[in-house]
Residue frames as a rotation matrix with the C-alpha (Angstrom) as fourth column:
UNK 1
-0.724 -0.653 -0.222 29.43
-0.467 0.228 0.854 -18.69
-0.508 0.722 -0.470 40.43
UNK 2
0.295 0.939 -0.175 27.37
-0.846 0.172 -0.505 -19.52
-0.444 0.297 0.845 37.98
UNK 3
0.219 -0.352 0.910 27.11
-0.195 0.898 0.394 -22.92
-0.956 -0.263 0.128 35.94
UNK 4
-0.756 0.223 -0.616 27.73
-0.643 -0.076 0.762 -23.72
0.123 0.972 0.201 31.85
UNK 5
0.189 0.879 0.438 24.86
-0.601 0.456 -0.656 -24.68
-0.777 -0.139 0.614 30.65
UNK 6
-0.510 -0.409 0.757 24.96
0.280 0.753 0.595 -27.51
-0.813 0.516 -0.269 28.08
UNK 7
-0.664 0.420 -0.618 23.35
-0.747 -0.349 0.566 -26.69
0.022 0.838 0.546 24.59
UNK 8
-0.272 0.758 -0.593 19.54
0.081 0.632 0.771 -28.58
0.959 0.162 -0.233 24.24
UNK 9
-0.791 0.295 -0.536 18.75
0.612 0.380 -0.694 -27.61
-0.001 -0.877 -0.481 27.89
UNK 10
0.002 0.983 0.182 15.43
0.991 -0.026 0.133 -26.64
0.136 0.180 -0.974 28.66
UNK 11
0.292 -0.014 -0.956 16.35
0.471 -0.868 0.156 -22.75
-0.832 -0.496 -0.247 29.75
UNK 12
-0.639 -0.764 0.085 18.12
0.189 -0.050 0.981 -22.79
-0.745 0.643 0.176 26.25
UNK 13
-0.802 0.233 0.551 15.43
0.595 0.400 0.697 -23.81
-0.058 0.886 -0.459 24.41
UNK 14
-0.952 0.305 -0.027 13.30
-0.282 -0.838 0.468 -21.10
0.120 0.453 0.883 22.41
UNK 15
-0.282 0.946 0.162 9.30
0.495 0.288 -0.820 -21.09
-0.822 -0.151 -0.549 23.03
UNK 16
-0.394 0.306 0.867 7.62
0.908 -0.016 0.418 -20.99
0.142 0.952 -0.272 19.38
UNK 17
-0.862 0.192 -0.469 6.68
-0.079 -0.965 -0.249 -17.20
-0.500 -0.178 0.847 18.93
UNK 18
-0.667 0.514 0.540 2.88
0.675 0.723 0.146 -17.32
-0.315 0.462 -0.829 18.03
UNK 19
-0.863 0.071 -0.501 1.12
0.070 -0.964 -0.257 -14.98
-0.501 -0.257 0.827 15.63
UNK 20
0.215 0.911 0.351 -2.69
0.444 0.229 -0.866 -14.19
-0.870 0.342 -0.355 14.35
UNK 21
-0.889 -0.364 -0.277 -2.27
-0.059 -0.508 0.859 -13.35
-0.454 0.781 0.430 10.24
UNK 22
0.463 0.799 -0.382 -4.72
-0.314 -0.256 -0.914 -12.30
-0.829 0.544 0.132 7.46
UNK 23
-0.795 -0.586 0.156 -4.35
0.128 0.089 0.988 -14.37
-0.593 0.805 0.005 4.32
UNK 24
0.612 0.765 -0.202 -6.31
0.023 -0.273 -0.962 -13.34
-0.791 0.584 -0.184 1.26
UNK 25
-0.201 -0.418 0.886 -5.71
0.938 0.178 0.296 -13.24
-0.282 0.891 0.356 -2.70
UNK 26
0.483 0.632 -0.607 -5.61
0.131 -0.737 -0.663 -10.15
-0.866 0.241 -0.439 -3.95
UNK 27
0.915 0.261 0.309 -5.26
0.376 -0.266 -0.888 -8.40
-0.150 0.928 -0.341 -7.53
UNK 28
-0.502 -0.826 -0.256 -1.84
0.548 -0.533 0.645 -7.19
-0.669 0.183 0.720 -9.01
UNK 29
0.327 0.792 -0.516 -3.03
0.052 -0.560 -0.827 -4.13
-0.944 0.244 -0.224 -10.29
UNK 30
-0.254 -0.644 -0.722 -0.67
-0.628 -0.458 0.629 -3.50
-0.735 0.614 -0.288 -13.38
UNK 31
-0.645 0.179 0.743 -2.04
0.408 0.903 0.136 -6.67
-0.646 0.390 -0.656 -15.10
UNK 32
0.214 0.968 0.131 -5.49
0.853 -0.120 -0.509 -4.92
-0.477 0.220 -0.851 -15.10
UNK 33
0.221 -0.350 -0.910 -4.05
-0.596 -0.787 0.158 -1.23
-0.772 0.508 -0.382 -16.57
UNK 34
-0.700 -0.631 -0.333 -2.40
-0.500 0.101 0.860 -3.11
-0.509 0.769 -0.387 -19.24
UNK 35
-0.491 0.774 0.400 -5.46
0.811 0.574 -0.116 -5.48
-0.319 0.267 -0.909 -20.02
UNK 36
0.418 0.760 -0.498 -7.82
0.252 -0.624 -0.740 -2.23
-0.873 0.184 -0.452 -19.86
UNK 37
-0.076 -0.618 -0.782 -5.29
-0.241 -0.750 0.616 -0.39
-0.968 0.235 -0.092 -22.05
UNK 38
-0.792 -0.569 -0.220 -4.85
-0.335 0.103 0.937 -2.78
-0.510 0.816 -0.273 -24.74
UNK 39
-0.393 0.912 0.119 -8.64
0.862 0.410 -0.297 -3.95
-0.319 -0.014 -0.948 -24.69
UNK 40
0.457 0.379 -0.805 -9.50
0.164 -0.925 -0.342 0.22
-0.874 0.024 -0.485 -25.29
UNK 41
-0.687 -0.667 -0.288 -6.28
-0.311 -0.089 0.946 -0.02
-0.657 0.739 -0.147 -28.05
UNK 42
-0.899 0.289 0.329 -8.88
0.409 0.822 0.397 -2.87
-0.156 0.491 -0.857 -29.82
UNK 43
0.401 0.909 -0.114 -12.32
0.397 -0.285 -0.872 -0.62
-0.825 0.304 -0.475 -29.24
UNK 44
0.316 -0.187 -0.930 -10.45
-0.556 -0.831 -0.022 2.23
-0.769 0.524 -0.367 -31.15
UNK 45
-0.685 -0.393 -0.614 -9.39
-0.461 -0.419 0.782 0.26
-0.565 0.819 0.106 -34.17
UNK 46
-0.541 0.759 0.363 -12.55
0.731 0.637 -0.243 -1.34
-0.416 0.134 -0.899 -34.47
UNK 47
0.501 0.782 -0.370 -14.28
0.490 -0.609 -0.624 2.32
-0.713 0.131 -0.689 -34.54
UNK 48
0.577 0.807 0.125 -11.89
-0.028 0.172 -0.985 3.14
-0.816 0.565 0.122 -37.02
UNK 49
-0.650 -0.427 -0.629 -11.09
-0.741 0.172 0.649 1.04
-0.169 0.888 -0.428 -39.52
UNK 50
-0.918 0.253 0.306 -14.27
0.355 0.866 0.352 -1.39
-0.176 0.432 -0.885 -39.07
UNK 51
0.102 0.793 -0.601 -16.87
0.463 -0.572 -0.677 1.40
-0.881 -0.209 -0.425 -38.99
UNK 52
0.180 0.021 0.983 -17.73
0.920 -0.357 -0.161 3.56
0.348 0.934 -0.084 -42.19
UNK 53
0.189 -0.224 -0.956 -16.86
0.679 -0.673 0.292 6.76
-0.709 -0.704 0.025 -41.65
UNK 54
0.882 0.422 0.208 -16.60
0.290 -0.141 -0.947 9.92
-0.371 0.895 -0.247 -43.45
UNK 55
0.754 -0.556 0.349 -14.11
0.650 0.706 -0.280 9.89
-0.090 0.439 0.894 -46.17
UNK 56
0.688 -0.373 0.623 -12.48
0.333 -0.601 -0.727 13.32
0.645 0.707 -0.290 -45.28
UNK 57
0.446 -0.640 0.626 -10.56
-0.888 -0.228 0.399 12.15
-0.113 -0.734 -0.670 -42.45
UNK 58
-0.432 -0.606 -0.668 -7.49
-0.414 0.791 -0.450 9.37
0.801 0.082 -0.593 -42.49
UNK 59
0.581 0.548 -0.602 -8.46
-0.064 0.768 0.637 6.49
0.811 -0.332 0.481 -41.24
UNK 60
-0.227 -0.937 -0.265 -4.79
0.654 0.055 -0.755 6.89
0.722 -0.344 0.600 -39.36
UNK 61
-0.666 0.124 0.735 -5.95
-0.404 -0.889 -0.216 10.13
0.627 -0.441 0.642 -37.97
UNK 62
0.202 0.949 0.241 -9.18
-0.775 0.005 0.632 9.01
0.599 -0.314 0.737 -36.68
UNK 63
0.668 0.039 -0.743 -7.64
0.211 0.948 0.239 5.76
0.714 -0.316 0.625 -34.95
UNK 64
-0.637 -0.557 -0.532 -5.11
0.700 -0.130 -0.702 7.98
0.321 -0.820 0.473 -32.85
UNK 65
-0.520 0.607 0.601 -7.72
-0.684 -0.717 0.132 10.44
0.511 -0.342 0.788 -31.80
UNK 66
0.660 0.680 -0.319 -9.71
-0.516 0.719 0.465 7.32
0.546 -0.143 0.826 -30.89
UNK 67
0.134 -0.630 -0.765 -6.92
0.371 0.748 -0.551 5.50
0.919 -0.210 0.334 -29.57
UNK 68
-0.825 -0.397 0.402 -5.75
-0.131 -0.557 -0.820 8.33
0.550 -0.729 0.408 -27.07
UNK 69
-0.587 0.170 0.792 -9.21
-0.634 -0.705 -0.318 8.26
0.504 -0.688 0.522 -25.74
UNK 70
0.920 0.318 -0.230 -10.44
-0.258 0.932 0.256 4.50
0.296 -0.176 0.939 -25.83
UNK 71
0.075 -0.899 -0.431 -7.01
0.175 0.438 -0.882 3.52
0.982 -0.009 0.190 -24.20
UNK 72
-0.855 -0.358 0.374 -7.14
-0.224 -0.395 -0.891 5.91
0.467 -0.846 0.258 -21.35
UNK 73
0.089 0.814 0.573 -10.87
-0.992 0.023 0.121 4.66
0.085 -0.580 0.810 -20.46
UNK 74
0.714 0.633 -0.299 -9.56
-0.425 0.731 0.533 1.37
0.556 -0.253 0.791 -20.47
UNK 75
-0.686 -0.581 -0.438 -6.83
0.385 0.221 -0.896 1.62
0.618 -0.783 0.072 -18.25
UNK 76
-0.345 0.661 0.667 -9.79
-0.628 -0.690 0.359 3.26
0.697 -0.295 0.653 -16.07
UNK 77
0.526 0.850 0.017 -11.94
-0.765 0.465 0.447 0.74
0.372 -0.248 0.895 -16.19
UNK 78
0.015 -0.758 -0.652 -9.02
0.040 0.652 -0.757 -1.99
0.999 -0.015 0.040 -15.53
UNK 79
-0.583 -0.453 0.674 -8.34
-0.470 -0.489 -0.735 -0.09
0.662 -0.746 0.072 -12.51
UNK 80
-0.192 0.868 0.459 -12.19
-0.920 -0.322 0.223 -0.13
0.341 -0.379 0.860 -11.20
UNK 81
0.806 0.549 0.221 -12.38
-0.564 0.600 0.567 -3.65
0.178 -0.582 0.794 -11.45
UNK 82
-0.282 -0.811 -0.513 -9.02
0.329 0.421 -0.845 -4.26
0.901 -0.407 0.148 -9.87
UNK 83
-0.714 0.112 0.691 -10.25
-0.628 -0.538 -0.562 -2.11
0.309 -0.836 0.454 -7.30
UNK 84
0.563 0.819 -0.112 -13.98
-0.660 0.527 0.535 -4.35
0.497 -0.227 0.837 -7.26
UNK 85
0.415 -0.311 -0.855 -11.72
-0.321 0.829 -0.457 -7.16
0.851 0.464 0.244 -7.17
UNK 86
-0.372 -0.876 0.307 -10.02
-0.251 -0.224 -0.942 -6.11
0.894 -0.427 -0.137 -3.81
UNK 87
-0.527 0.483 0.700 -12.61
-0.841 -0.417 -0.346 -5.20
0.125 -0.770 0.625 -2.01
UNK 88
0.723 0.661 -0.202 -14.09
-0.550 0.727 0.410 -8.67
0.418 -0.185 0.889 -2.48
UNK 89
-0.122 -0.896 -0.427 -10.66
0.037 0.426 -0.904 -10.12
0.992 -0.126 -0.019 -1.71
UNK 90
-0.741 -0.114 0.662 -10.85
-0.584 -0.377 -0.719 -8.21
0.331 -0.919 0.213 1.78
UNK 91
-0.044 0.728 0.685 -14.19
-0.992 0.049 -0.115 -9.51
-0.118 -0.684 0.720 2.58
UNK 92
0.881 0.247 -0.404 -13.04
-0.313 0.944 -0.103 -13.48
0.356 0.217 0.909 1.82
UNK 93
-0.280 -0.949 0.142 -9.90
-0.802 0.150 -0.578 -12.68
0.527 -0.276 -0.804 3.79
UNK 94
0.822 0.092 -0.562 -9.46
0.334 0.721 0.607 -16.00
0.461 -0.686 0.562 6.48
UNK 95
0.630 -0.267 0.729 -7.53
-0.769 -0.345 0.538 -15.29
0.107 -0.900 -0.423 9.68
UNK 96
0.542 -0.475 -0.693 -4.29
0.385 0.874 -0.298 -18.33
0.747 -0.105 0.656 10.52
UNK 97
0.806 -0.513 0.296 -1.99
-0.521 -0.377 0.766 -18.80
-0.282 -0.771 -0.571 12.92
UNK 98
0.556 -0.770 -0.314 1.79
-0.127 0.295 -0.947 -18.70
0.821 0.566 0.067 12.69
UNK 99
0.888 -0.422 0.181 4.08
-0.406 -0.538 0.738 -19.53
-0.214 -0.730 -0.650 14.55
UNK 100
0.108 -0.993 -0.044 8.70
-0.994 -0.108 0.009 -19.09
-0.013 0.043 -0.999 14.30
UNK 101
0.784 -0.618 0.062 10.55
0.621 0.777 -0.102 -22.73
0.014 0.119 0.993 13.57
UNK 102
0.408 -0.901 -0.147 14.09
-0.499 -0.354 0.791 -22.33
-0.765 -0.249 -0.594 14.81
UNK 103
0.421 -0.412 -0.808 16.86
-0.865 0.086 -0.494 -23.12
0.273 0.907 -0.321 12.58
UNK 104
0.999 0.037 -0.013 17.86
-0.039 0.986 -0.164 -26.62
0.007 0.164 0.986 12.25
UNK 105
0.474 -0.880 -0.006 21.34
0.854 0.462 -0.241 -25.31
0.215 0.109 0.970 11.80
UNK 106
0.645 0.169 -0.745 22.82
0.468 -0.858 0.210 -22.79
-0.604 -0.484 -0.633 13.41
UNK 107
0.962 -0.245 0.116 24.53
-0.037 -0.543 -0.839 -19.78
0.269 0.803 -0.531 10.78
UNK 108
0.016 -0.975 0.220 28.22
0.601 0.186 0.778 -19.93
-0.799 0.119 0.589 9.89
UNK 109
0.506 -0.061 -0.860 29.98
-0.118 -0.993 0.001 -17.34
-0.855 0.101 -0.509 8.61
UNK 110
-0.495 -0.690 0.528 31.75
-0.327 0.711 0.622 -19.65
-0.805 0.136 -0.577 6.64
UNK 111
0.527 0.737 0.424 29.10
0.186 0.387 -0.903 -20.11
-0.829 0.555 0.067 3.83
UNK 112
-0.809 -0.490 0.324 30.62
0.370 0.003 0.929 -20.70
-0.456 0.872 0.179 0.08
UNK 113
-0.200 0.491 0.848 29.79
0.835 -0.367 0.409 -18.38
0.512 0.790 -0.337 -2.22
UNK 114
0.813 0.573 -0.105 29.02
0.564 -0.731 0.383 -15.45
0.143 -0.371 -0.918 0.66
């Protein structure tokens, strides 16, 4: 026959679960695409409407022809140095340890609002 055990005895209690993690900062890439993008959006109407140019193409014309292809080289470049960005991330990673905290309160099904 076995005995109950009381709650808070030592057979009860949980030994912290310890683990080795990598933390680092790294890059959300979508920032950088949209930065490149809009940063390529700005070369092209610089090249034209602040450049001379000659006077038998629309300035309109000549800024989406420009646009299509300064846009897509600066979501490129964005990328590249999100990518740079990573790889330095990785090499400045730092190593911690974790370890599990039990719940102060044990769960109840009973919760308002669930």
């Amino acid at each position: 026959m076995s005995t109950p055990e009381t709650p808070g005895t030592p057979d009860e209690q949980q030994v912290p679960e310890r683990r080795e993690i990598t933390v680092r900062r790294a890059p959300k890439y979508v920032p950088f695409l949209v930065l490149g993008g809009l940063v390529g959006f700005g070369v092209a109407a610089y090249l034209a409407y602040g450049l001379p140019g000659d006077e038998s193409f629309d300035a309109g014309t000549v800024f989406g022809f420009f646009m299509i292809l300064c846009g897509a080289g600066g979501v490129i470049l964005g990328g590249v140095v999100a990518l740079i960005l990573d790889r330095m991330s990785v090499r400045r990673a730092k190593r911690a340890v974790v370890e599990s905290v039990p719940d102060s309160e044990p769960d109840t099904g009973d919760r308002p609002g669930a």
